[in-house]
LUMSEZA-290819 format. One record per residue: residue number from 1; residue in one letter; chain; x, y, z of N, C-alpha, C in turn. Coordinates in Angstrom, 2 decimals. Each point is the difference from the previous one (the first is absolute). Layout:
N
+-----+----+----+---------+---------+---------+---------+---------+---------+---------+---------+---------+
:   i : aa : ch :     n_x :     n_y :     n_z :    ca_x :    ca_y :    ca_z :     c_x :     c_y :     c_z :
+-----+----+----+---------+---------+---------+---------+---------+---------+---------+---------+---------+
: NUM :  a :  A :       X :       Y :       Z :       X :       Y :       Z :       X :       Y :       Z :
...
+-----+----+----+---------+---------+---------+---------+---------+---------+---------+---------+---------+
***
This chain:
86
+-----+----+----+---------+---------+---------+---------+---------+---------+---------+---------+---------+
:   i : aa : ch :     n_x :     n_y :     n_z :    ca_x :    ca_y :    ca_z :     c_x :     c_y :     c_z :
+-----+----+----+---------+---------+---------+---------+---------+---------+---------+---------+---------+
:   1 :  x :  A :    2.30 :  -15.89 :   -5.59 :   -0.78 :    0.88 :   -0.85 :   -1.48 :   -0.20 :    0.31 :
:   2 :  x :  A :   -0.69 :    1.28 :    0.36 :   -1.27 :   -0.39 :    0.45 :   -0.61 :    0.42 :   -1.94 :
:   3 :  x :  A :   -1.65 :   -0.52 :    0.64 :   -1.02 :   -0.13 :   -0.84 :   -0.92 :    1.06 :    0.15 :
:   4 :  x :  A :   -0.07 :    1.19 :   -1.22 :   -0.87 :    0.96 :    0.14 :   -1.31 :   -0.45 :    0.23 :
:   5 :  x :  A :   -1.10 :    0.25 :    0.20 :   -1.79 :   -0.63 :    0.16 :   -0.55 :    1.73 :    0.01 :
:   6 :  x :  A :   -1.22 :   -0.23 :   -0.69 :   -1.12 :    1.16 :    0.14 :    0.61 :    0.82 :    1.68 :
:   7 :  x :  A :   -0.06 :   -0.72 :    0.74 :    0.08 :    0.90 :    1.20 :    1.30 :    0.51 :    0.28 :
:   8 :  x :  A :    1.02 :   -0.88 :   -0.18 :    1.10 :    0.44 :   -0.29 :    0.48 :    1.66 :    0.03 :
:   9 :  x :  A :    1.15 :    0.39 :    0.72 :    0.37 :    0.95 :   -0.48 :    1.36 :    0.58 :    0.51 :
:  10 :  x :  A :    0.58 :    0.50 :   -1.31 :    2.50 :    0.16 :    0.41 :   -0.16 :    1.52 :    0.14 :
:  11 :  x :  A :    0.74 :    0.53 :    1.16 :    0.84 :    0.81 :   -0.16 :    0.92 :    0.35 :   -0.59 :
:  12 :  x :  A :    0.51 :    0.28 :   -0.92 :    0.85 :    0.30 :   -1.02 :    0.65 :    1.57 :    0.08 :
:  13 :  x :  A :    1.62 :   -0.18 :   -0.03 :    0.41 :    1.77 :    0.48 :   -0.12 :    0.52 :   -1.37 :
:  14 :  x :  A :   -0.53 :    1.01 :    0.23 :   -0.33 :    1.06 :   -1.21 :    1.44 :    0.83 :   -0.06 :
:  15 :  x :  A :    0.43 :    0.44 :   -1.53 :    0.87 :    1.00 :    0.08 :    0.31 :    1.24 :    0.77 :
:  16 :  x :  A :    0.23 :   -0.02 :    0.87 :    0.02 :    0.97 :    0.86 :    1.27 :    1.15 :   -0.60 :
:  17 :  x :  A :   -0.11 :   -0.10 :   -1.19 :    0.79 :    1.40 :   -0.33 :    0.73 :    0.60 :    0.88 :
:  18 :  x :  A :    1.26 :   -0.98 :    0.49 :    1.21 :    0.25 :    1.04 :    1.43 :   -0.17 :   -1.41 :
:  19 :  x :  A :   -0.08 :   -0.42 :   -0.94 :    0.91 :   -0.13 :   -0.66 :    0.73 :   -1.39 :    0.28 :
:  20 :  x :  A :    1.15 :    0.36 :    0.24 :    0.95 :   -1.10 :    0.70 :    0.07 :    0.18 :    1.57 :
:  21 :  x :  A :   -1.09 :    0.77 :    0.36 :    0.08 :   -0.13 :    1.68 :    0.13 :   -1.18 :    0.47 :
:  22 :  x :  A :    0.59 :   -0.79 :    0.65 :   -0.16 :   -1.39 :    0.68 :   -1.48 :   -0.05 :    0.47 :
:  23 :  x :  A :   -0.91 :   -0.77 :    0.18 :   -0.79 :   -0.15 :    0.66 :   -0.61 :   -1.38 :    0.82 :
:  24 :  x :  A :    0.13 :   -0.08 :    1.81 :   -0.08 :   -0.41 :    0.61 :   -1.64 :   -0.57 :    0.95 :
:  25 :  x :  A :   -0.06 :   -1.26 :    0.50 :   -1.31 :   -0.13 :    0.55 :    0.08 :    0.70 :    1.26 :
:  26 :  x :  A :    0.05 :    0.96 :    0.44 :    0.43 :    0.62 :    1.39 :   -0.99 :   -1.58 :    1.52 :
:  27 :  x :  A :   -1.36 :    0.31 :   -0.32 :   -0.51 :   -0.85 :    1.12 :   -1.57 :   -0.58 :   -0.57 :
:  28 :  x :  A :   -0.23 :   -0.96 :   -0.08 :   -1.21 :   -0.15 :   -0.36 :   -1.02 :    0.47 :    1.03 :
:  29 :  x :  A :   -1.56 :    0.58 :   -0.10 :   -0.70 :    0.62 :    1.07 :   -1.17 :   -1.24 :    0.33 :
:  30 :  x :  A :    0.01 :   -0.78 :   -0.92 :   -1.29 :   -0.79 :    0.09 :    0.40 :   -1.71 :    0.29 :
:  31 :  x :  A :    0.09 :   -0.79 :    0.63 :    0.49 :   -1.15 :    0.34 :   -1.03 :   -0.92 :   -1.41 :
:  32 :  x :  A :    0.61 :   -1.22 :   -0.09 :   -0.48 :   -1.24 :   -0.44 :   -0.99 :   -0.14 :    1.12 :
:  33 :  x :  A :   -1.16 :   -0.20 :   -1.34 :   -1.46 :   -0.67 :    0.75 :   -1.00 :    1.41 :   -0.16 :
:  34 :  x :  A :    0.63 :    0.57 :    0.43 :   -0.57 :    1.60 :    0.64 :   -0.88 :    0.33 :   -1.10 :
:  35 :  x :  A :   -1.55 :    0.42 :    0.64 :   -0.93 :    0.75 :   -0.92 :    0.10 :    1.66 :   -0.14 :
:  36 :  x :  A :    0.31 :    0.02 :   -1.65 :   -0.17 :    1.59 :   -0.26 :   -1.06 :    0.80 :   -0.80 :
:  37 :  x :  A :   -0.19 :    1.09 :    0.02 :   -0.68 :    0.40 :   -1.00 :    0.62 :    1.11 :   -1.07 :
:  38 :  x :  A :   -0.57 :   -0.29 :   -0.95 :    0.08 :    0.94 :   -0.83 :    0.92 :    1.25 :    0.20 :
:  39 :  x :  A :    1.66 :    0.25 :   -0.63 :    0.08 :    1.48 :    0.19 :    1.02 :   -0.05 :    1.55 :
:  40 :  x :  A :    0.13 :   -1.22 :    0.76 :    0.21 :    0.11 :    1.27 :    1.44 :   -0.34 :    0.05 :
:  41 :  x :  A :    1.23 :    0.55 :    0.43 :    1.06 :    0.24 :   -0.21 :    0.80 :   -1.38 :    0.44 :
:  42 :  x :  A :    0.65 :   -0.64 :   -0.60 :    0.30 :   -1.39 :    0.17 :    1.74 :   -0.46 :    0.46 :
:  43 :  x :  A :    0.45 :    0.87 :   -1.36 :    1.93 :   -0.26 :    0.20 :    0.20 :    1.61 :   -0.06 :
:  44 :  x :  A :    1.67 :    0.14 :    0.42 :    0.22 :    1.33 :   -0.14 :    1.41 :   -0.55 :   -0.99 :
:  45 :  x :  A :    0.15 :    0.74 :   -1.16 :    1.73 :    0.16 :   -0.28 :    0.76 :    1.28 :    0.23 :
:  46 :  x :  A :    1.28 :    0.00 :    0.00 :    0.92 :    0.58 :    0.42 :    0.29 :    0.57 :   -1.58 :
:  47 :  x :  A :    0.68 :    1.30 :   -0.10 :    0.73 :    0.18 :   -1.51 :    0.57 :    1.10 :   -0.13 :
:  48 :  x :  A :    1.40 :    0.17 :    0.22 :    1.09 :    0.85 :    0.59 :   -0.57 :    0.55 :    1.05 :
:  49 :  x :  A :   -0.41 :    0.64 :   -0.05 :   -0.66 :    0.98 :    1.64 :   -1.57 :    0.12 :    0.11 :
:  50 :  x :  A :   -0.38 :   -0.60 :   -1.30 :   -1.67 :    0.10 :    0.39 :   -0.46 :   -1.47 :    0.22 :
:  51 :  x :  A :   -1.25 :    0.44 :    0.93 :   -0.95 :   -1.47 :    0.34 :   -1.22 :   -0.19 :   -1.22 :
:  52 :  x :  A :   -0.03 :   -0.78 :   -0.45 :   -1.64 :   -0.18 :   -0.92 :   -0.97 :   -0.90 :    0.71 :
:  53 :  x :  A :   -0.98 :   -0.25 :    0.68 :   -0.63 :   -0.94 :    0.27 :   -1.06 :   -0.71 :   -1.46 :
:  54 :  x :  A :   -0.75 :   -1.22 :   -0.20 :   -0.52 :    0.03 :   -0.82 :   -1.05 :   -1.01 :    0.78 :
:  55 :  x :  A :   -1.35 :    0.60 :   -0.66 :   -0.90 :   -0.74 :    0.58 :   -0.99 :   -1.12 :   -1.03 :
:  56 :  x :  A :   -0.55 :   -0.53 :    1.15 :   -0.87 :   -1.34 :   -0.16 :   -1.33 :    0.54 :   -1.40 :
:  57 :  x :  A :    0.43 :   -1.34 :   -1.28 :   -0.62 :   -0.17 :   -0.70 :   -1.55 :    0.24 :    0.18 :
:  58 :  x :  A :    0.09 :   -0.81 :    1.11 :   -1.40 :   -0.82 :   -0.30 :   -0.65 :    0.13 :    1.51 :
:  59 :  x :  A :   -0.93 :    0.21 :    0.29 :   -0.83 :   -0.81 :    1.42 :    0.12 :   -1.41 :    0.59 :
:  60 :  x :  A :    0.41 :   -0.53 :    0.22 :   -0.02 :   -1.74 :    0.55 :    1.25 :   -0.01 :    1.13 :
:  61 :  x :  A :    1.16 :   -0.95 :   -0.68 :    0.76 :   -0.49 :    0.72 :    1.50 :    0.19 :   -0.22 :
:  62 :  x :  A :    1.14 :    0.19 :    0.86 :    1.13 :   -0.30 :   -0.76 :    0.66 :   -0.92 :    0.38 :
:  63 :  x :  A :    0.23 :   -0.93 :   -1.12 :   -0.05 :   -1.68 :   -0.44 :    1.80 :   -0.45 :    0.31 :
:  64 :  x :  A :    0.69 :    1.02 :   -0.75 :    1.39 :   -0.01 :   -0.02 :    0.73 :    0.96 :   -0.18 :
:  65 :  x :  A :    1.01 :    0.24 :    0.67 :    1.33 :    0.69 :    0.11 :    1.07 :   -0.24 :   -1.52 :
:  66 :  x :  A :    0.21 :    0.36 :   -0.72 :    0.93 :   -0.54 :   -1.57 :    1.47 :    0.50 :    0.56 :
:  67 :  x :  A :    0.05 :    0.89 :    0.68 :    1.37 :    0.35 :    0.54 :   -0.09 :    0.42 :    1.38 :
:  68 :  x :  A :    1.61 :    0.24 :    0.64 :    0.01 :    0.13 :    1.40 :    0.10 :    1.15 :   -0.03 :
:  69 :  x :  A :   -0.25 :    0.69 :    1.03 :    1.04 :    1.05 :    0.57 :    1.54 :    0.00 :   -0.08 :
:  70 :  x :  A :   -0.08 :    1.49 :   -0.42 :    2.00 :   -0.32 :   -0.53 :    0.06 :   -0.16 :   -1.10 :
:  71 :  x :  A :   -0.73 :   -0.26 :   -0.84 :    0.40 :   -0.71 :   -1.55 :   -0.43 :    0.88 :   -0.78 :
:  72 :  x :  A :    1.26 :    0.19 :   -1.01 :    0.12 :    0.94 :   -1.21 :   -1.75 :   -0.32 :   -0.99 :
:  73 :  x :  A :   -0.13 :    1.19 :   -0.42 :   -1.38 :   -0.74 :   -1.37 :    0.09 :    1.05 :   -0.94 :
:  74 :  x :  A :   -0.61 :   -0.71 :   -1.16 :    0.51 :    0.84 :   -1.06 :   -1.76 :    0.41 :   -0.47 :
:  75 :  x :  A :   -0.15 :    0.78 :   -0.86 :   -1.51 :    0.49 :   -0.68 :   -0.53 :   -1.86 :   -0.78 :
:  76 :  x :  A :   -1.19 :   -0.19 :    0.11 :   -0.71 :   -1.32 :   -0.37 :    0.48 :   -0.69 :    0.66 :
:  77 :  x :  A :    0.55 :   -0.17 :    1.34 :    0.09 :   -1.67 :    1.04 :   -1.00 :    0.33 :    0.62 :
:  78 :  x :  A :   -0.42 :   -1.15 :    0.24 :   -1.33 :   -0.69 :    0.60 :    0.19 :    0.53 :    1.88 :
:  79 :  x :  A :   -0.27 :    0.55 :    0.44 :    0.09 :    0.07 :    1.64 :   -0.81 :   -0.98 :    0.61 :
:  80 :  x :  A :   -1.41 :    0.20 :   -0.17 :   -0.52 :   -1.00 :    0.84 :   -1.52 :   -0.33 :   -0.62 :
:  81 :  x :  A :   -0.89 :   -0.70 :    0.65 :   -0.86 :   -0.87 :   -0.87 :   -1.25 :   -0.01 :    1.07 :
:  82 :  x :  A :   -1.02 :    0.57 :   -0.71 :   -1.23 :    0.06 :    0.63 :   -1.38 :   -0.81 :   -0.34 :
:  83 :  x :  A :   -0.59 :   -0.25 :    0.89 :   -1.21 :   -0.77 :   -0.27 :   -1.11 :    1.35 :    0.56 :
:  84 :  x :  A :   -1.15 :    0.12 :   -1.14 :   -0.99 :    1.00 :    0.04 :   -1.29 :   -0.67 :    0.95 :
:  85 :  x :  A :   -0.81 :    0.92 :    0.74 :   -1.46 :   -0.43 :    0.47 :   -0.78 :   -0.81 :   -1.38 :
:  86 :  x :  A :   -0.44 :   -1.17 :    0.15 :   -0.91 :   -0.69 :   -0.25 :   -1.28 :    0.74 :   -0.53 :
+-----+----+----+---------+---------+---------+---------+---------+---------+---------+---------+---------+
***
């Protein structure tokens, strides 16, 4: 379990108003370590036949991966964990 901080910052899946669509991490776009900005397209999911990508919180860094590729997620799991510009 990480530790939120001021700079801190989670990706969290938003309701994507699929219902009971399954929804899948199709491929993450942005590696561990990797600097993003703002708005900049990071993971993609899968959900019956459509793709959603969702993008980067914040400007800085992305710190951690919370799930793999392949793996089911439901609305409020954590995907991945960013550190903001200083």
């Amino acid at each position: 379990m990480s530790i939120e901080t001021p700079r801190s910052r989670r990706l969290i899946l938003p309701d994507l108003g699929m219902g009971r669509v399954p929804v899948a991490v199709s491929v993450w776009l942005v590696a561990e370590g990797q600097a993003v900005v703002e708005g900049d397209r990071v993971i993609e999911l899968v959900c019956g036949g459509a793709t959603v990508d969702l993008q980067a919180p914040v400007t800085g860094r992305l710190v951690r991966h919370c799930v793999d590729e392949d793996e089911p997620v439901t609305p409020g799991m954590r995907l991945a964990e960013f550190e903001a510009e200083a």
